[in-house]
N, C-alpha and C positions, 0 to 999 in steps of 0.2 A: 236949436231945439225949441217946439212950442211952451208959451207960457206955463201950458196948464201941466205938460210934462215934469218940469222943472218945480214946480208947487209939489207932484205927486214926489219926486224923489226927495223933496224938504223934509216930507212926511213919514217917507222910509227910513231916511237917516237920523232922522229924530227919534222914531221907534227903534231904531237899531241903538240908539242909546239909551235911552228910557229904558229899555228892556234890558242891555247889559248891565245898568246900573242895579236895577231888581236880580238878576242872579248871581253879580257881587256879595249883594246883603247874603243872598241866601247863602253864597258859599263861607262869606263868612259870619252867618251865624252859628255854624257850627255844631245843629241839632240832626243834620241828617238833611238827604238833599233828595229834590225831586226824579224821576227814576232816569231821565237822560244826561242831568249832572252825575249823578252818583257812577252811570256806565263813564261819561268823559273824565272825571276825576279818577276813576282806577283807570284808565287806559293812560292819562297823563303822568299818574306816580308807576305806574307797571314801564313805558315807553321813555320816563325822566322827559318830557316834553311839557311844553305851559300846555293850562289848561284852556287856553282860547285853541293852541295846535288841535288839541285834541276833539274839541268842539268841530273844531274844520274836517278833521277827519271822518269824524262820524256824519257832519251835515251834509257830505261830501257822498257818503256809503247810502245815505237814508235818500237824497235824492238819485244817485244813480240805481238803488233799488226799485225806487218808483218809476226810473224811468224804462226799466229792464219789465214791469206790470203795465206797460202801456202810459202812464202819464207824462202830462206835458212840465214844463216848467219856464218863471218869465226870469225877467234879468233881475226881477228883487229876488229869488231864489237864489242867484249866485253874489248878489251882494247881501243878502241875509248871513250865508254862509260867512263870508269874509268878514264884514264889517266888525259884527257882533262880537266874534269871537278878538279881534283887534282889539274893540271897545274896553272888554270883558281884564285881556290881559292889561291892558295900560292902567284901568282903574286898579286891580290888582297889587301892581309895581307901584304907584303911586303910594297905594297904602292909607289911602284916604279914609278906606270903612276898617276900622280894625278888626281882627279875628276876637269873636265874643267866648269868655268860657263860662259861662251862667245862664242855667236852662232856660229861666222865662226871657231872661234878657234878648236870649236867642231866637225864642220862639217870638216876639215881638218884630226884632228883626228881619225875618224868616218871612212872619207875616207881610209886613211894609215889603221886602221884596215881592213876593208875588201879586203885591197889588200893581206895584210897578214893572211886573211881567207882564200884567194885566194891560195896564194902559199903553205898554208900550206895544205891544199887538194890536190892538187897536189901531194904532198912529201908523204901523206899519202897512197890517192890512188895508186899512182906508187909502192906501197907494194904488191898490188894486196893481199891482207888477210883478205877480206874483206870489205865491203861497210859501210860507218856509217848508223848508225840508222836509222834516217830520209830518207838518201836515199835511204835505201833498204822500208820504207815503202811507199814513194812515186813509188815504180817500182810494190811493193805486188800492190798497189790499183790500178794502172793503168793493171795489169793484170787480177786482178780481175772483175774491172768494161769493160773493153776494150777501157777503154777512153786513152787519152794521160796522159804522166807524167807531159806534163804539166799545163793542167788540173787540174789535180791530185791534184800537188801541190799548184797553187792558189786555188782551195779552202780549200783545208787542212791550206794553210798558213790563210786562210783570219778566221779562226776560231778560229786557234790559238792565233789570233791578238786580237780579240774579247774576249777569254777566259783573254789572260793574262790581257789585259786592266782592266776586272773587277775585276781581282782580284789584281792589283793596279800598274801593270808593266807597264814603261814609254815609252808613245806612241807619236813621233812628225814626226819635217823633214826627222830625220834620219830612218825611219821606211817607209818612204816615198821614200826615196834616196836606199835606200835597196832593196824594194819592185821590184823598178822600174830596178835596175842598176848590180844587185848583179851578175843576169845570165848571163846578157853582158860582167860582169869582169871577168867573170869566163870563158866564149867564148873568150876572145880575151889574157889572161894569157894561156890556153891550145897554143892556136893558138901558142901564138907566142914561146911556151915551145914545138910543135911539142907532143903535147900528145893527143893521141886519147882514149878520155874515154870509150866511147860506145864500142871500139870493146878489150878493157883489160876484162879478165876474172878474176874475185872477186873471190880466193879461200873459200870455206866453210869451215866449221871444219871438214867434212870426207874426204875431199876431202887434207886437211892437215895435218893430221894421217897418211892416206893413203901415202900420197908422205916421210911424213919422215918416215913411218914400210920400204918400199922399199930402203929408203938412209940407213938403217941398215944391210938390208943382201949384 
């Protein structure tokens, strides 16, 4: 495999951790969880299954959705799926972040997660191998419908919110702090990391055959 292959999946699997570590905090701070935890967390207490399973199941459904609206996907797509959700359960089971019961404590918490959801996107995307689940299905619907993504995505989120609630996943401030803040943290960590999402090109999976058949001859 070429060098510069092997650096990019350094890069993936570092964000796949960095990031799992961030939605650790959040699940256990305990304030209310962003709207695609809150659907994995009821699907995990509804199905008795860990909550990385769960995660697999839905990253699973959100890219075969996208790919059922025409979109492509690369091979960080299927280890975003996997990995993450591996990451997620083992910190879990270790028991390293404990479960917080004190609001600000949590809401602190909560925050430091999502910076490190933050950066851990970053590290991931800048692999270029690929888009996670979620986001390539939020770019299928917004091409599909012609609407914005972002759009797209509040209602897609505001669904998911809805599903997970009923099926028992915990919805407060932090769901609210989320909702509201998540995309801002995410503008203003690119910013100040000098990363430009929108105009990086997501390799496919043909499109990453293709480049390593040609790094052979």
């Amino acid at each position: 495999m070429p060098n510069h292959y092997i650096r990019r999946l350094l890069w993936l699997v570092a964000g796949m951790l960095v990031s799992a570590v961030g939605i650790t905090m959040m699940l256990q701070a305990n304030v209310g969880l962003e709207p695609w935890s809150v659907l994995q967390q009821g699907l995990a207490q509804t199905l008795g299954i860990t909550y990385g399973t769960a995660s697999m199941i839905v990253g699973a459904a959100a890219i075969g959705a996208a790919v059922l609206c025409g979109e492509s996907f690369g091979f960080g797509t299927i280890i975003n799926i996997i990995l993450c959700a591996v990451f997620i359960d083992g910190l879990l089971w270790l028991g390293w972040i404990p479960q917080l019961h004190s609001l600000w404590a949590g809401i602190l918490l909560l925050l430091a997660g999502l910076e490190l959801l933050a950066l851990g996107t970053w590290m991931y995307m800048k692999s270029a191998l690929g888009a996670g689940p979620r986001d390539a299905l939020m770019v299928a619907l917004a091409r599909k419908t012609g609407r914005s993504v972002g759009l797209c995505r509040a209602s897609v989120e505001v669904f998911v919110i809805i599903a997970g609630f009923l099926l028992g996943g915990q919805v407060g401030i932090g769901t609210v702090i989320c909702a509201v803040g998540l995309g801002s943290l995410f503008n203003i960590n690119f910013h100040l990391l000098g990363f430009r999402a929108a105009e990086l090109h997501q390799e496919n999976v043909a499109e990453t055959l293709q480049n390593l058949r040609k790094a052979k001859q």
